[in-house]
C-alpha positions in Angstrom: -22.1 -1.8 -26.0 -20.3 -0.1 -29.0 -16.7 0.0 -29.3 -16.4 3.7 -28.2 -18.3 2.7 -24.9 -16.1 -0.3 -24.0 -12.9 1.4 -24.6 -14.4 4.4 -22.6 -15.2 1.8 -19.5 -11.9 0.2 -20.3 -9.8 3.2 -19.8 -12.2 4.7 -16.7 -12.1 1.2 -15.1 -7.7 1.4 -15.6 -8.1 5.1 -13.8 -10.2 3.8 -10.9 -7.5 1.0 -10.0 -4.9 3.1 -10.1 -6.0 6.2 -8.0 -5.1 6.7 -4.6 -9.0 6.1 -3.2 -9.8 3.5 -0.8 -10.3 -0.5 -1.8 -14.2 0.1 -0.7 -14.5 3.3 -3.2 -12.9 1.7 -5.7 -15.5 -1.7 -6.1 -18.2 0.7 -5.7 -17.2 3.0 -8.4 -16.3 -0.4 -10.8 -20.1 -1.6 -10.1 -21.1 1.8 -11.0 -19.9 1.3 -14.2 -21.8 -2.2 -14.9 -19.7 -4.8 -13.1 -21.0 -7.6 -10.7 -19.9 -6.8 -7.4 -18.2 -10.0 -7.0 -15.8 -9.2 -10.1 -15.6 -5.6 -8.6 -14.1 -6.9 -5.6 -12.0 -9.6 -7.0 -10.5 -6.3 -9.6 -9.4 -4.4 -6.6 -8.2 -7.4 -4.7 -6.0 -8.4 -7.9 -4.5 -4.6 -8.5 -3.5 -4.6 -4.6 -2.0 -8.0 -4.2 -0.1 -7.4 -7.8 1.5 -4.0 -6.8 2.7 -6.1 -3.2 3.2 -9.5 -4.6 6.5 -10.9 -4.9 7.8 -12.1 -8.6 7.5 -15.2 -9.5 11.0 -16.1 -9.4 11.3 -14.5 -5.3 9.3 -17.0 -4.3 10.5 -19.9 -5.6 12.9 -22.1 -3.2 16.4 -22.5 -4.3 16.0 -25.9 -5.6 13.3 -24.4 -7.9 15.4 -21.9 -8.8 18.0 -24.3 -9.8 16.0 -25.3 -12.4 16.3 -22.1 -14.6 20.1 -21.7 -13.9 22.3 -23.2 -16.5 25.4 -23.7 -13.6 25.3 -26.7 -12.0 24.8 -26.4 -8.6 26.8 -27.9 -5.5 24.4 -30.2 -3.0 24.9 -28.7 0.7 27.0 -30.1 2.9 27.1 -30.3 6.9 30.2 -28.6 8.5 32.4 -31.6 9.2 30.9 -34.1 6.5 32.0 -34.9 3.2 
C-alpha cells in the first residue's frame, strides 16, 4: 500500500469512528476498507468505551490517589476513637 493510500485509509478509518452511525455500520464499513473483522470490532469497541470511560485518575481509590499528592494525608478515624 503506498503512502498516499494509507494516509487515505487512515483519515477515512478516523471519519468512520467518529460519525454518528451505528456500532454495526461502523465495523462493516472498517472491514470494507481491508481490516479483519475482529480488529474492526475491537476499533469501534475502543472509540465507544474511550468517549464513556472514566480517567485514569477517577477511578483510582483514595489511597491510590494518595500516592500522586504531595500533602500528606490524615489516616481515618472512627467517631469517638483516637
Amino acid at each position: 500500500m503506498s503512502e498516499k493510500d494509507a494516509m487515505w485509509q487512515e483519515r477515512r478509518l478516523e471519519e468512520i469512528l467518529t460519525s454518528g452511525v451505528d456500532a454495526a455500520s461502523k465495523a462493516q464499513q472498517i472491514i470494507r476498507l481491508g481490516f479483519e473483522p475482529e480488529f474492526a470490532d475491537e476499533l469501534v469497541e475502543r472509540s465507544q468505551l474511550g468517549a464513556k470511560a472514566p480517567m485514569y485518575y477517577e477511578s483510582l481509590r483514595p489511597d491510590e490517589l494518595a500516592m500522586y499528592d504531595e500533602s500528606p494525608i490524615e489516616p481515618e478515624t472512627k467517631s469517638g476513637q483516637a
